[in-house]
N, CA, C and O atoms as a GROMACS GRO file, in nm:
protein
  288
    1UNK      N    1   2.176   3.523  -2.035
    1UNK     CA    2   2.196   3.402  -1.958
    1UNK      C    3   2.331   3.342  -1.997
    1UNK      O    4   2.371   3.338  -2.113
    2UNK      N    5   2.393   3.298  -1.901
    2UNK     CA    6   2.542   3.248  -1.915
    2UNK      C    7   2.545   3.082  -1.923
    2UNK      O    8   2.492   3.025  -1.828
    3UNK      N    9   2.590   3.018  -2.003
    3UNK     CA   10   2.630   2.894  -2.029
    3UNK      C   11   2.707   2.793  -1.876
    3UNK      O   12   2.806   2.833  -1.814
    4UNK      N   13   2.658   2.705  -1.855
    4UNK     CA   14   2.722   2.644  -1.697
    4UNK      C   15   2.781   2.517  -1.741
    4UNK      O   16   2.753   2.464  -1.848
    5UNK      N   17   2.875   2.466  -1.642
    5UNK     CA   18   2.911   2.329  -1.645
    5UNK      C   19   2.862   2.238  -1.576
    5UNK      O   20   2.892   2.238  -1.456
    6UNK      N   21   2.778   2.143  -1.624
    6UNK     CA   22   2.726   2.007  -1.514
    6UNK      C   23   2.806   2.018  -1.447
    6UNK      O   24   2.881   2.112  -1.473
    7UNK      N   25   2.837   1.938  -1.329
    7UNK     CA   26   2.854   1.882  -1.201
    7UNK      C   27   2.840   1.741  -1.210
    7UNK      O   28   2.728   1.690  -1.214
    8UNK      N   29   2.984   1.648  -1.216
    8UNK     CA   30   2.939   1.513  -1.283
    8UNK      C   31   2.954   1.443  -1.115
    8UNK      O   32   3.038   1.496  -1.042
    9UNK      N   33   2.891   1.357  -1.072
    9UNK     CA   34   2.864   1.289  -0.945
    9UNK      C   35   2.980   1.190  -0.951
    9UNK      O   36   3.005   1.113  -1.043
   10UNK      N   37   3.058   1.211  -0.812
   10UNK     CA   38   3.200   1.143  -0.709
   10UNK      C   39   3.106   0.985  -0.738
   10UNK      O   40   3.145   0.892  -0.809
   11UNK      N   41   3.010   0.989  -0.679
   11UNK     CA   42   2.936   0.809  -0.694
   11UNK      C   43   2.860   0.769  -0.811
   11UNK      O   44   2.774   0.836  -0.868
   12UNK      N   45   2.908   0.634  -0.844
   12UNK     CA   46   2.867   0.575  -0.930
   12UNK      C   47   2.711   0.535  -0.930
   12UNK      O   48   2.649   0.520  -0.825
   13UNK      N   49   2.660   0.521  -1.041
   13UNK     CA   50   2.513   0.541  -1.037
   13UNK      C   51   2.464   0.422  -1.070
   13UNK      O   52   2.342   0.402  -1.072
   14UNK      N   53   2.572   0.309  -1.106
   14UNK     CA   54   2.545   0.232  -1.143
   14UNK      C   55   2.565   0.072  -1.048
   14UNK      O   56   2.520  -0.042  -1.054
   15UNK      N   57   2.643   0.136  -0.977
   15UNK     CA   58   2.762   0.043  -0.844
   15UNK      C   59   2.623  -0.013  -0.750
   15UNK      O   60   2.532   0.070  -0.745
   16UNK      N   61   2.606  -0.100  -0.699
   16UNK     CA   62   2.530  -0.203  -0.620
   16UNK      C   63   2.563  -0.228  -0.486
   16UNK      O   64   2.684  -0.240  -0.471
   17UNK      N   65   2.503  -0.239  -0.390
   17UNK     CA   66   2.514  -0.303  -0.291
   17UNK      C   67   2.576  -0.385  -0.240
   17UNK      O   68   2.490  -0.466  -0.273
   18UNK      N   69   2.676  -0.469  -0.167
   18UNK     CA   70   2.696  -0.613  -0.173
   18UNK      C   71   2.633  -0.681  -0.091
   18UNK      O   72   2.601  -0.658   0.026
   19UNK      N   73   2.606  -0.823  -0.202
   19UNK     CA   74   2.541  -0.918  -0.054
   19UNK      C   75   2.571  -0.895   0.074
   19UNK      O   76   2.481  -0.871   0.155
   20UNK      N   77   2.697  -0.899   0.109
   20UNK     CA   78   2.766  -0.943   0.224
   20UNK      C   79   2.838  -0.846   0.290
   20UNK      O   80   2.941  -0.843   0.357
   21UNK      N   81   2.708  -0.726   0.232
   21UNK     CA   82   2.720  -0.566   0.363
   21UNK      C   83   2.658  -0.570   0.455
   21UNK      O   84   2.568  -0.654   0.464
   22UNK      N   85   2.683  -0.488   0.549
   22UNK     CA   86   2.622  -0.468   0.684
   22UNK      C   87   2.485  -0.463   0.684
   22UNK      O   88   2.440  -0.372   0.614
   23UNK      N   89   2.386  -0.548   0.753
   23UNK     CA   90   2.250  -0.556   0.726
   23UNK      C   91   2.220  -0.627   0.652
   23UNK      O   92   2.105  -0.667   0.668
   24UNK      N   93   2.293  -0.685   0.535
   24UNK     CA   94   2.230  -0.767   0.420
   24UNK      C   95   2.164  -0.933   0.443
   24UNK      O   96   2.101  -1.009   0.370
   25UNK      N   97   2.214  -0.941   0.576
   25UNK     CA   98   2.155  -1.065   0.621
   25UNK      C   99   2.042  -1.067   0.720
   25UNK      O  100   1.972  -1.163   0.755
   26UNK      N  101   2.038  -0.892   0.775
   26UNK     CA  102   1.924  -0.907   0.848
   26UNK      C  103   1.812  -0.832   0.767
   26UNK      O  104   1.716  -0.792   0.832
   27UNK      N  105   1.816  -0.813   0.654
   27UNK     CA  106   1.686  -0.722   0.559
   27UNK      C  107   1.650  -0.842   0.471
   27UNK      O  108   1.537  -0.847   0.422
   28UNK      N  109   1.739  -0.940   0.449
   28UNK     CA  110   1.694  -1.084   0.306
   28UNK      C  111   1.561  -1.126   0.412
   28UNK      O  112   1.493  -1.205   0.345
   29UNK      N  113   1.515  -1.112   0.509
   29UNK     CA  114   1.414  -1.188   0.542
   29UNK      C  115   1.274  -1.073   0.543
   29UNK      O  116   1.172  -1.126   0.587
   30UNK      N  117   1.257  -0.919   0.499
   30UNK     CA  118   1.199  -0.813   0.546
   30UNK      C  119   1.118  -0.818   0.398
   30UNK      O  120   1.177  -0.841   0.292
   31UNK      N  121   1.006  -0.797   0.405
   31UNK     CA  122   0.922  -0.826   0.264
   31UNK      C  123   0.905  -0.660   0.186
   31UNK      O  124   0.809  -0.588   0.209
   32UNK      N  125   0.966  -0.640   0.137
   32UNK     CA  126   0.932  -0.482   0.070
   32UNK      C  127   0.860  -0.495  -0.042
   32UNK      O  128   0.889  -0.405  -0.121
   33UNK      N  129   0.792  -0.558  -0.078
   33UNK     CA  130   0.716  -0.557  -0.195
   33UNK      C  131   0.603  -0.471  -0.126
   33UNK      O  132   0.556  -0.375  -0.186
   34UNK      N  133   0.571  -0.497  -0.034
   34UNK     CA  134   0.431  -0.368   0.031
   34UNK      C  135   0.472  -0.308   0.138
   34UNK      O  136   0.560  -0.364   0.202
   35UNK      N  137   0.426  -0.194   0.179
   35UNK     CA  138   0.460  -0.049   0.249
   35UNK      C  139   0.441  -0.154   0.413
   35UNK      O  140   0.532  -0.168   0.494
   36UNK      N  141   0.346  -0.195   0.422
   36UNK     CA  142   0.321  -0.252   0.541
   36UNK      C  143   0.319  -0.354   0.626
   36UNK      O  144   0.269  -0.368   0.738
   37UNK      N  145   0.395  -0.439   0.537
   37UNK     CA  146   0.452  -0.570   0.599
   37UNK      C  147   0.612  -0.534   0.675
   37UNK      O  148   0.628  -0.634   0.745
   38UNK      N  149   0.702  -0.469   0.691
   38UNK     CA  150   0.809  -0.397   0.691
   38UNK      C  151   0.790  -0.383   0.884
   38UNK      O  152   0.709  -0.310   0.940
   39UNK      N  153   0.875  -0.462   0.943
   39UNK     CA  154   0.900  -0.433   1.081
   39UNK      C  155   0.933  -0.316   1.086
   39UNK      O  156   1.020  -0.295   1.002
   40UNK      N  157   0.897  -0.200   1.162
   40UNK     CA  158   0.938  -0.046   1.109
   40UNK      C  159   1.116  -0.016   1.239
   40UNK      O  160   1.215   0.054   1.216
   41UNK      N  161   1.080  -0.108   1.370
   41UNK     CA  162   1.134  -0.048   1.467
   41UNK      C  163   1.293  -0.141   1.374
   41UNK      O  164   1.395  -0.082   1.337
   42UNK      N  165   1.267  -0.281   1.360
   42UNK     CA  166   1.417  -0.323   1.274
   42UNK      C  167   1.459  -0.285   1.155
   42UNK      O  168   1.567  -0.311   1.103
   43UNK      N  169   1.370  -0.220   1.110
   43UNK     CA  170   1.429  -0.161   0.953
   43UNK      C  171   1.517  -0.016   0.982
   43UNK      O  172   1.634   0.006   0.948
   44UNK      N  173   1.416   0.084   1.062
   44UNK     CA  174   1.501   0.168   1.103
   44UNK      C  175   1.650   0.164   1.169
   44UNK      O  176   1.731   0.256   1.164
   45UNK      N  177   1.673   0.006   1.248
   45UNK     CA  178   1.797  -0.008   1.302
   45UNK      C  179   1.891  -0.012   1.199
   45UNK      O  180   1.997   0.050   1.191
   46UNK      N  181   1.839  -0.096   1.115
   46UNK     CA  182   1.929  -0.142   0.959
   46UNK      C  183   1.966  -0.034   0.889
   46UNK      O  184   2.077  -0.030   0.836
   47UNK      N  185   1.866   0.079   0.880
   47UNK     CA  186   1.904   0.197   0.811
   47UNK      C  187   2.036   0.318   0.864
   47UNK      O  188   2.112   0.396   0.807
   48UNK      N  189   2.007   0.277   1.010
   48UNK     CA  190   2.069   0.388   1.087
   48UNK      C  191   2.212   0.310   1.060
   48UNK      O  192   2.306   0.380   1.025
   49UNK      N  193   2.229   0.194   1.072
   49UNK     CA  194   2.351   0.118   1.073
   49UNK      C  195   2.415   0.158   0.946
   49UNK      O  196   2.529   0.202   0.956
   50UNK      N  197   2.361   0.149   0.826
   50UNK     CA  198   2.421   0.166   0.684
   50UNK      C  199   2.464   0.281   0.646
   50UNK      O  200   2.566   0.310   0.584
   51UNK      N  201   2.344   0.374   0.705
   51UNK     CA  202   2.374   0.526   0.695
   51UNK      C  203   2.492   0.593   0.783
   51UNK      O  204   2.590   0.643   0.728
   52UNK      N  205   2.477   0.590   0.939
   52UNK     CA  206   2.574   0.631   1.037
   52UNK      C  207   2.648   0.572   1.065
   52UNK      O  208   2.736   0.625   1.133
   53UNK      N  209   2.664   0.398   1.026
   53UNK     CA  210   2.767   0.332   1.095
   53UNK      C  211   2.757   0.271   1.257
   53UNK      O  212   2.656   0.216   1.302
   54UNK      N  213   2.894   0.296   1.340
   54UNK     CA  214   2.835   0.276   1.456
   54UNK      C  215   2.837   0.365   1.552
   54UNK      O  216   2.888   0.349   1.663
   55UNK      N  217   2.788   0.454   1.515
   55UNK     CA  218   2.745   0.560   1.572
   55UNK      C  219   2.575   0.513   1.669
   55UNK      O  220   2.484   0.447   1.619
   56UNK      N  221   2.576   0.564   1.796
   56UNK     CA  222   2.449   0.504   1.866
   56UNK      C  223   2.348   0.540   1.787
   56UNK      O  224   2.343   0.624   1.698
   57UNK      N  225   2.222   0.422   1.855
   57UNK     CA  226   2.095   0.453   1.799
   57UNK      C  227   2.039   0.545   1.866
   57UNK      O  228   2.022   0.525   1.986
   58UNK      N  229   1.991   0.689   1.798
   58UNK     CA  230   1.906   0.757   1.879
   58UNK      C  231   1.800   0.728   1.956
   58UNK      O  232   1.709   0.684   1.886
   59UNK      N  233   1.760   0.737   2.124
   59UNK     CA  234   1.706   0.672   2.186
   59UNK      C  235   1.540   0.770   2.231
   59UNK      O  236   1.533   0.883   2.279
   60UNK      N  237   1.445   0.690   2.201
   60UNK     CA  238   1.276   0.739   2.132
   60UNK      C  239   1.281   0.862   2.274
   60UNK      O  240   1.329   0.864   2.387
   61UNK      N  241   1.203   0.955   2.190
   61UNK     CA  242   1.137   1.074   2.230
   61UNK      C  243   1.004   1.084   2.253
   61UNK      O  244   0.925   1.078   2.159
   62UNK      N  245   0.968   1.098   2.366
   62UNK     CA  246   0.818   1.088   2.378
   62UNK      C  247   0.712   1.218   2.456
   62UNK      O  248   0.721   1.223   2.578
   63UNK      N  249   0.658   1.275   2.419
   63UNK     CA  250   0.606   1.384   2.460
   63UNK      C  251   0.486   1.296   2.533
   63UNK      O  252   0.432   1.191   2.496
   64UNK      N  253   0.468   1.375   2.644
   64UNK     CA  254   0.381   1.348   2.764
   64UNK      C  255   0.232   1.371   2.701
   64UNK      O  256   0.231   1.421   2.589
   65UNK      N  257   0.148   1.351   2.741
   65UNK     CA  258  -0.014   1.412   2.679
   65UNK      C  259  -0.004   1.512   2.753
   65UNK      O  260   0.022   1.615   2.691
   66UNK      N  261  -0.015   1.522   2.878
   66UNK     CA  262   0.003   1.675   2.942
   66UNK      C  263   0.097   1.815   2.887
   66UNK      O  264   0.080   1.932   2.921
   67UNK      N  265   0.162   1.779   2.826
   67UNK     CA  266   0.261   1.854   2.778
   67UNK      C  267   0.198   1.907   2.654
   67UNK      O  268   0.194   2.026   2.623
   68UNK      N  269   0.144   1.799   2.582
   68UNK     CA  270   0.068   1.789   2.451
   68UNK      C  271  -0.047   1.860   2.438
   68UNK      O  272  -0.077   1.902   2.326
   69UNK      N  273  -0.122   1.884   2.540
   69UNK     CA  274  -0.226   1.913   2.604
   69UNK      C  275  -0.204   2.076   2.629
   69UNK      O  276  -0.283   2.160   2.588
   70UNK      N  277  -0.092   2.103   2.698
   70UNK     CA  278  -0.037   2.255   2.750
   70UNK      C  279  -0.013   2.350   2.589
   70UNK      O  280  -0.051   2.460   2.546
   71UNK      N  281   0.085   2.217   2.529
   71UNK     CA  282   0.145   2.344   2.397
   71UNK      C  283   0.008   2.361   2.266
   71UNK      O  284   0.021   2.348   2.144
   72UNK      N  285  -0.108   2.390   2.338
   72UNK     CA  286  -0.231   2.411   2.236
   72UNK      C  287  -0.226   2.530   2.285
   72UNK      O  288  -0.305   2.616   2.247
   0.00000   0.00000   0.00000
């Protein structure tokens, strides 16, 4: 077995958020202390925003029951 070099991480592990990032004023009101208090359809907006930027929101996919029904 051959000896390797870590891989030390470009991002800081320690670096924070700022208040006064994108979303940070629309999540201070979103209760995360429990799984299910969490508006799911505005949290996902908030996420997509932080993550992709402004890149569009992907717009919902919905499979028909008939369709649902066929691919059995």
């Amino acid at each position: 077995m051959r000896p390797y070099d870590a891989l030390r991480s470009a991002q800081s592990t320690t670096e924070l958020n700022v208040a006064t990032g994108p979303g940070a004023r629309a999540s201070a009101h979103i209760d995360l202390a429990h799984e299910d208090r969490v508006p799911d359809a505005e949290f996902n907006r908030i996420l997509w925003r932080a993550l992709e930027g402004n890149a569009p929101y992907p717009t919902p996919r919905r499979l028909a029951q008939l369709e649902a029904a066929r691919a059995r």
